[in-house]
C-alpha positions in Angstrom: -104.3 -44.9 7.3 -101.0 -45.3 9.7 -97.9 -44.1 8.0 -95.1 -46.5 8.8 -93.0 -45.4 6.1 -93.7 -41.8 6.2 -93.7 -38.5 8.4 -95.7 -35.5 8.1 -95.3 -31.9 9.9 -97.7 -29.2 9.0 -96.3 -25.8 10.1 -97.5 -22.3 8.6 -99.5 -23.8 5.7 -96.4 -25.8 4.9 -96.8 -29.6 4.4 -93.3 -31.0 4.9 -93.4 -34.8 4.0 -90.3 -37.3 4.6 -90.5 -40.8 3.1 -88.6 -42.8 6.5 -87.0 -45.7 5.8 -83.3 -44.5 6.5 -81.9 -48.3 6.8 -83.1 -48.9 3.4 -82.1 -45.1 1.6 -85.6 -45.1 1.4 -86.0 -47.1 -1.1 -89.8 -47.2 -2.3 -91.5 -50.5 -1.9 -95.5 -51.0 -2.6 -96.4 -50.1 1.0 -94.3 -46.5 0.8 -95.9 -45.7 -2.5 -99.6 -47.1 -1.0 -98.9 -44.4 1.9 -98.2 -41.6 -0.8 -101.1 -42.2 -2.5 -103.1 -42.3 0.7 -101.3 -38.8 1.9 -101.7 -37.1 -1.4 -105.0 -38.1 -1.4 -105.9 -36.2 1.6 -103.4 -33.3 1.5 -105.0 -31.9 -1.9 -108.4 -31.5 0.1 -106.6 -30.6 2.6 -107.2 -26.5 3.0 -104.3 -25.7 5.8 -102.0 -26.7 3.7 -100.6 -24.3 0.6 -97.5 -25.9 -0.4 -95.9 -29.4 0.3 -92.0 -30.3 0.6 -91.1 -34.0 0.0 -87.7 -34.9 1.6 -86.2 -37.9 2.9 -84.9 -39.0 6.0 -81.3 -38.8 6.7 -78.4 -37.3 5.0 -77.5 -40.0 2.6 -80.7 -40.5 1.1 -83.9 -38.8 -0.2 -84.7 -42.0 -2.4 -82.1 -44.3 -3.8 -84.5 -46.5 -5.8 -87.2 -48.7 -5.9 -87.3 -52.0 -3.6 -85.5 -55.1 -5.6 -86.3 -57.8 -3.8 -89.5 -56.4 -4.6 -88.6 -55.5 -8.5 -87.0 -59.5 -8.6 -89.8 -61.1 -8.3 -92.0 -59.3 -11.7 -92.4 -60.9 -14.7 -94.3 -59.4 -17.9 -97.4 -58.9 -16.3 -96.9 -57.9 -13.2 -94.5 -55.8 -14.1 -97.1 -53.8 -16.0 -98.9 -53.4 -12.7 -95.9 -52.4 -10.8 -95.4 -49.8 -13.3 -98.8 -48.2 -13.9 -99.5 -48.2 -10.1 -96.4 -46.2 -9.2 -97.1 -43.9 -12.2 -101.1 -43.0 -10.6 -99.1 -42.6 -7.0 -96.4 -40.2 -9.1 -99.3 -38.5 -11.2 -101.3 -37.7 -8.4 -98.1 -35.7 -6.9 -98.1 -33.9 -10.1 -101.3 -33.0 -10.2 -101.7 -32.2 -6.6 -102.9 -28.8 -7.6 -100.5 -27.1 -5.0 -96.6 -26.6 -5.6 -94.7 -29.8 -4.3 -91.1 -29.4 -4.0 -88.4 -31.6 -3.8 -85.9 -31.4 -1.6 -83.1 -33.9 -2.6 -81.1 -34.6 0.5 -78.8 -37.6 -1.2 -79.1 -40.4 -3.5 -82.5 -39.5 -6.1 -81.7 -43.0 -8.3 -84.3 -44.6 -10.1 -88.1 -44.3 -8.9 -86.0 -41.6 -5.9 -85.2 -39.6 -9.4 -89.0 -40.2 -10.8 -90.2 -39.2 -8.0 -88.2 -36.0 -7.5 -89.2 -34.9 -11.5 -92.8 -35.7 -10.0 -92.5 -32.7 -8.1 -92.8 -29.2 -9.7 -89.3 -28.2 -9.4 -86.6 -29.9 -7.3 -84.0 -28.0 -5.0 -80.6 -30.6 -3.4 -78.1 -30.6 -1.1 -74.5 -30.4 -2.0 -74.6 -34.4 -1.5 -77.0 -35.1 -4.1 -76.9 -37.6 -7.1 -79.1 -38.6 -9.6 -79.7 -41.1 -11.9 -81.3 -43.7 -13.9 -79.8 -46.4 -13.7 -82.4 -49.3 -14.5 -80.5 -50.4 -17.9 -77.8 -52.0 -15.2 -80.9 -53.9 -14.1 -82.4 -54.8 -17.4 -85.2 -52.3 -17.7 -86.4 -49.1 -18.0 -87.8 -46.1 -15.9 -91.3 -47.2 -15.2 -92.5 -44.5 -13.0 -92.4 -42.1 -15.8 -88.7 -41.4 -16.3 -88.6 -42.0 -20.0 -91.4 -39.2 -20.1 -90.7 -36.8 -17.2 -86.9 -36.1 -17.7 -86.9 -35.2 -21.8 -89.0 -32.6 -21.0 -87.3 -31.3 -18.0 -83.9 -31.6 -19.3 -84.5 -32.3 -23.0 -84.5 -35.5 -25.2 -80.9 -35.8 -25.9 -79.3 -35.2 -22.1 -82.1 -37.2 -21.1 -81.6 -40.1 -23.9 -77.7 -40.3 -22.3 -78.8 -40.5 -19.1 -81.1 -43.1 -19.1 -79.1 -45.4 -21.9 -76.1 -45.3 -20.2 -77.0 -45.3 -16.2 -74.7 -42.8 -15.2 -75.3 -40.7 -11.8 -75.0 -37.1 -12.0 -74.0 -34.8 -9.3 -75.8 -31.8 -7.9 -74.0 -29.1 -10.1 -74.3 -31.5 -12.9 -78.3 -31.5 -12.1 -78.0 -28.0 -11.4 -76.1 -26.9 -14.6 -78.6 -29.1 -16.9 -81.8 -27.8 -15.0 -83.1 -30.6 -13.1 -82.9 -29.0 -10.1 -83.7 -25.0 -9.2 -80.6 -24.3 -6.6 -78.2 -26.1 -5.0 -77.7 -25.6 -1.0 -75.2 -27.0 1.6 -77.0 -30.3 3.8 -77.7 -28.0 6.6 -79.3 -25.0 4.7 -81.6 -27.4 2.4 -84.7 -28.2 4.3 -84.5 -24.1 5.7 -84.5 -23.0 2.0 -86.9 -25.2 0.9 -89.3 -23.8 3.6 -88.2 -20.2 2.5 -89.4 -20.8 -0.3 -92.7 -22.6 0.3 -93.3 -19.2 2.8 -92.8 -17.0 0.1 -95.2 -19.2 -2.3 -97.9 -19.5 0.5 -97.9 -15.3 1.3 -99.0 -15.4 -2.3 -102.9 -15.5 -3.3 -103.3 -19.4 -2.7 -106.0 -19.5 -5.4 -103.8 -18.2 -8.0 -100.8 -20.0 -6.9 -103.5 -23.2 -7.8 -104.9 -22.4 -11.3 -101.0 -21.1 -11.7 -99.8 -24.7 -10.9 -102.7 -26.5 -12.8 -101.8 -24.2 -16.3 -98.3 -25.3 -16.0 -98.6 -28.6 -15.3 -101.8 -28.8 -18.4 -98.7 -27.3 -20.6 -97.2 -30.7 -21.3 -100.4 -32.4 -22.3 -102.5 -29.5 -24.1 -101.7 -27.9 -27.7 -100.5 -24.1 -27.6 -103.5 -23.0 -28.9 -105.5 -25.2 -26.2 -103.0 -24.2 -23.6 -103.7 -20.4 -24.5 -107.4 -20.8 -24.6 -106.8 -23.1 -20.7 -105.1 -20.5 -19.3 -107.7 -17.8 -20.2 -110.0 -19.5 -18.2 -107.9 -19.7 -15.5 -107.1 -16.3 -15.7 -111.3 -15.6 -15.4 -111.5 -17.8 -12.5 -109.1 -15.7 -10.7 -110.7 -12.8 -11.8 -113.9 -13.9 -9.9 -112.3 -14.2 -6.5 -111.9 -12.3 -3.2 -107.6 -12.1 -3.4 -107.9 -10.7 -7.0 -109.9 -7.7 -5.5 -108.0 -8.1 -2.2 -104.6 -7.8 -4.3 -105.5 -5.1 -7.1 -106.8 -2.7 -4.2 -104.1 -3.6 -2.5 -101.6 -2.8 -5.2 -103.6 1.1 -5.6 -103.5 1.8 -2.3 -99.9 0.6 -1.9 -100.2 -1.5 1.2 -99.0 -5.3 1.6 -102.2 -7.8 0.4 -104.0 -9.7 3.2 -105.1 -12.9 0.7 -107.4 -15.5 2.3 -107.1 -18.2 -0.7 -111.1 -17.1 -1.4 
């Protein structure tokens, strides 16, 4: 597939992925969300790349909502559609099996805010708001904001957020755990990639099972969460970077992982 609504950069096992549709704050209509889907797609087979950052183009902007010319036109059934396809684009983020990160570089408002919680931990510029705000519009999150957020920042901040609409800024987001740090414009994208570097000079498979246990811990029991990450734990055990890493660790040298 040609992306129209989206650029990619691959650089030093980093993914860097920036939804481009700066006129419109990057708003997500059908076609953005059908190029997700077809990039995610692709990226999780994808075995030069580690980590992924998801951005958006800009500085006022990483996504500021969902299309409503496009949302004007549902009605009850199609509305169902709407929602449940841009919940399998967000799902399949989630369960990418590599860390995605979010770097918010503006407005994160509706499906921007979904999406950004569809990532495994966010990071935003100084600039950065979020919200819900689809009660102003009649509805409610249908990209998994009634589900996402209340675990992220628990049931009652979440509850306010979404009933009443209200935007928050970054220190807000910061001070309530929705986002991991808080940088100035110019630093953001840098940091983010810090970040991914430090995360990709890590064994990659580990990093994997690591993300797939936490991501299982929202849907699994404790006891079946326990008795996943035990076998995660023995898949590790069974590779090249676990011997690689232990030796490494005796012999007190740096690890030279190769994701095997």
């Amino acid at each position: 597939m040609n992306y129209n609504n989206l650029l990619i950069e691959i650089n030093n096992r980093t993914a860097v992925v920036t939804i481009n549709r700066p006129d419109k704050l990057n708003a997500l209509n059908k076609k953005t969300l059908e190029e997700l889907d077809d990039l995610f797609s692709k990226l999780k087979f994808n075995d030069e790349v580690g980590v992924v950052i998801l951005t958006g183009a800009g500085e006022k902007a990483f996504v500021a909502g969902a299309d409503i010319n496009e949302l004007n036109q549902l009605n009850a059934i199609t509305g169902i559609e709407f929602a449940e396809f841009g919940q399998s684009v967000f799902n399949k983020i989630e369960n990418l099996g590599k860390p995605v990160i979010a770097a918010v570089n503006g407005f994160a408002l509706g499906g921007g805010c979904e999406l950004a919680m569809a990532c495994h931990f966010r990071v935003a510029s100084e600039n950065a708001k979020f919200g819900q705000p689809e009660v102003n519009l009649g509805i409610l999150p249908g990209y998994g904001g009634t589900q996402r957020l209340s675990r992220i920042v628990g049931i009652g901040l979440a509850t306010e957020l979404i009933l009443t609409g209200d935007m928050i800024d970054s220190s807000e987001a910061y001070r309530i755990k929705l986002v991991n740090h808080v940088y100035t414009q110019n630093e953001l994208l840098t940091k983010a990639k810090e970040i991914a570097d430090k995360i990709n000079s890590k064994g990659g498979f580990a990093v994997q099972m690591s993300v797939k246990g936490i991501t299982a811990s929202d849907e699994l029991s404790e006891k079946d969460g326990l008795s996943y990450e035990a076998s995660l734990f023995g898949l590790c055990c069974g590779t090249n970077d676990f011997k690689e890493g232990t030796s490494a660790f005796l012999e007190k040298r740096k690890p030279n992982f190769t994701g095997k």
